[in-house]
C-alpha positions in Angstrom: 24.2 19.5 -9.9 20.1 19.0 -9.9 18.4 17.9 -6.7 17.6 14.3 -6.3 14.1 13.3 -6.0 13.1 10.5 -4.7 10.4 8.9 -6.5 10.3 5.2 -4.8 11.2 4.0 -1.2 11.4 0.3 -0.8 13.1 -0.4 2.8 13.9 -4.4 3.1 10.9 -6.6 3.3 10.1 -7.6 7.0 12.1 -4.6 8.7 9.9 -5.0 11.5 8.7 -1.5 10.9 6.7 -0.7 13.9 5.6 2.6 12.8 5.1 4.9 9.3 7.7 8.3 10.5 10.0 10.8 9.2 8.8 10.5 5.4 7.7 14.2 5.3 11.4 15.3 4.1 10.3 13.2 1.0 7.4 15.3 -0.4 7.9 14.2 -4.2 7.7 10.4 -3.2 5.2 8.4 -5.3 6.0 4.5 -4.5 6.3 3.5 -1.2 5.9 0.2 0.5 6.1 -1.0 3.5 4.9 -3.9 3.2 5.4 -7.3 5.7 6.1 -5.1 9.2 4.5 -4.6 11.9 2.6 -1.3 11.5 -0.4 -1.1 13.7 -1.8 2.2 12.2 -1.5 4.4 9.2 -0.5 8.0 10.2 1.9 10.3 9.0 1.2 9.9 5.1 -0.9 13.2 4.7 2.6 15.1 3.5 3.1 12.4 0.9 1.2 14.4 -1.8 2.7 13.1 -4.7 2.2 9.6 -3.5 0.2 7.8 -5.7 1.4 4.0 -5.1 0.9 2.2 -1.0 1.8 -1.1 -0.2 1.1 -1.4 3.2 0.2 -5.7 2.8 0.8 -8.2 5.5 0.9 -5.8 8.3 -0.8 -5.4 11.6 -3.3 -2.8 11.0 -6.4 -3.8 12.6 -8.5 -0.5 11.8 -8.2 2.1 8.9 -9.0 5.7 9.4 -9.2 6.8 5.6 -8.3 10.7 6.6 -4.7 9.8 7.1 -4.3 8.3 3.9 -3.1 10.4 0.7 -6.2 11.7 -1.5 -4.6 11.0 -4.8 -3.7 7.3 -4.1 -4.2 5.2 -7.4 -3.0 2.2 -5.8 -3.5 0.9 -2.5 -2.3 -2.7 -1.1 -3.7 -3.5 2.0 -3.8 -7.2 1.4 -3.3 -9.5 4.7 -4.4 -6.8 7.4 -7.4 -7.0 9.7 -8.8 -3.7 8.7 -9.9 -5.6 5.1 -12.6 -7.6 7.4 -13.9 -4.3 8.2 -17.5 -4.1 7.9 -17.7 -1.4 4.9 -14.3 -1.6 3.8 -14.0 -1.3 0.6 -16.8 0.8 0.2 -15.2 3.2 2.8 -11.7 3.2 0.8 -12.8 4.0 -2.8 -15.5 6.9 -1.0 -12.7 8.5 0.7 -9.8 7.8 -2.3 -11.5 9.5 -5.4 -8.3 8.8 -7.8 -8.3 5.2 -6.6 -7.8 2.3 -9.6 -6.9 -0.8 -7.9 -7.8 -1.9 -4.1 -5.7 -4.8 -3.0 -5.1 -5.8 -6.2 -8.8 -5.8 -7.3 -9.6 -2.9 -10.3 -12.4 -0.2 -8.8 -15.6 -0.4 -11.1 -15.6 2.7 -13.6 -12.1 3.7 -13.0 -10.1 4.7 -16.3 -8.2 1.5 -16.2 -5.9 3.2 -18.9 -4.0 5.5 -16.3 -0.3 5.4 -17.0 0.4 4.1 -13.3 -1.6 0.6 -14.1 -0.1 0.1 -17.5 3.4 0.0 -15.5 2.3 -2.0 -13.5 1.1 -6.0 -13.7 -0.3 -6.7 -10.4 -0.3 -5.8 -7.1 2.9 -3.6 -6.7 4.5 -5.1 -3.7 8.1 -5.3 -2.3 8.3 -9.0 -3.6 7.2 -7.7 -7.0 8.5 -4.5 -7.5 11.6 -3.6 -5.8 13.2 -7.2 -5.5 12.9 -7.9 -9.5 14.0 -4.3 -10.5 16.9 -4.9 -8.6 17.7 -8.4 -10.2 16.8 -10.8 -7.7 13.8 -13.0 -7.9 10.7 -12.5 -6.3 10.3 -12.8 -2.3 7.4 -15.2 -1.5 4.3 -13.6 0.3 4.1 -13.7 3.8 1.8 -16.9 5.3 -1.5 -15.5 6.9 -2.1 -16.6 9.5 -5.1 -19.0 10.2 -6.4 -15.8 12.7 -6.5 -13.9 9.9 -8.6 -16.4 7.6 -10.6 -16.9 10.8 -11.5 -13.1 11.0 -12.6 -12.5 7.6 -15.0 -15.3 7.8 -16.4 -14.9 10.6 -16.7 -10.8 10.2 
């Protein structure tokens, strides 16, 4: 019998997933999100080196070190942390993420919008979007942000 390989990894929305661990005995994983926890940092991705899809939205990630994050991301959701109000944000993300199409749902100007990951995909690839309405069941509504939030990125 072949070997299975896991090509997406959706645990339950709002797991209250603390922290990203124990993913490196899935090398060939390409989807993963994580998306509505409470992850504080982004670590332990670097073995992921197939990965090309990260929803890490609605988290609690208040600063982004770009080194711990995949090279060959296409996608990247990041939506509804405090890093986003990071002075330089985007510009640090697509400089650090060469293969990068889409940053919290927003295309990267001059990336080949054709790739085959983005015609899969309509949006923002999310664990409402993605995982829930594969599986049948309708959509999961986002997670409210918070007025702090809003507060940050406009005062930032």
């Amino acid at each position: 019998m072949g070997k299975l390989v896991p090509f997406f990894f959706f645990p339950p929305p709002q797991n209250q997933i603390e922290k990203i661990e124990n993913l490196d005995c899935f090398p060939n994983l390409r989807f993963l999100s994580l998306a509505g926890n409470r992850i504080r940092r982004v670590e332990n991705l670097q073995p992921l080196r197939q990965l090309r899809v990260l929803d890490l939205s609605h988290n609690q990630i208040q600063t982004l070190d770009p080194e711990e994050l995949p090279r060959d991301l296409r996608l990247l959701d990041l939506t509804g942390n405090e890093c986003t109000c990071q002075h330089g944000y985007r510009e640090l993300v697509v400089g650090a993420l060469p293969h990068l199409l889409q940053l919290d749902a927003q295309p990267i100007p001059g990336s080949d919008e054709d790739d085959e990951l983005l015609s899969q995909l309509s949006g923002p690839f999310t664990a409402g979007q993605g995982a829930r309405t594969e599986a049948g069941h309708p959509p999961a509504p986002p997670p409210a942000r918070g007025a702090r939030h809003r507060q940050l990125c406009l005062t930032v």
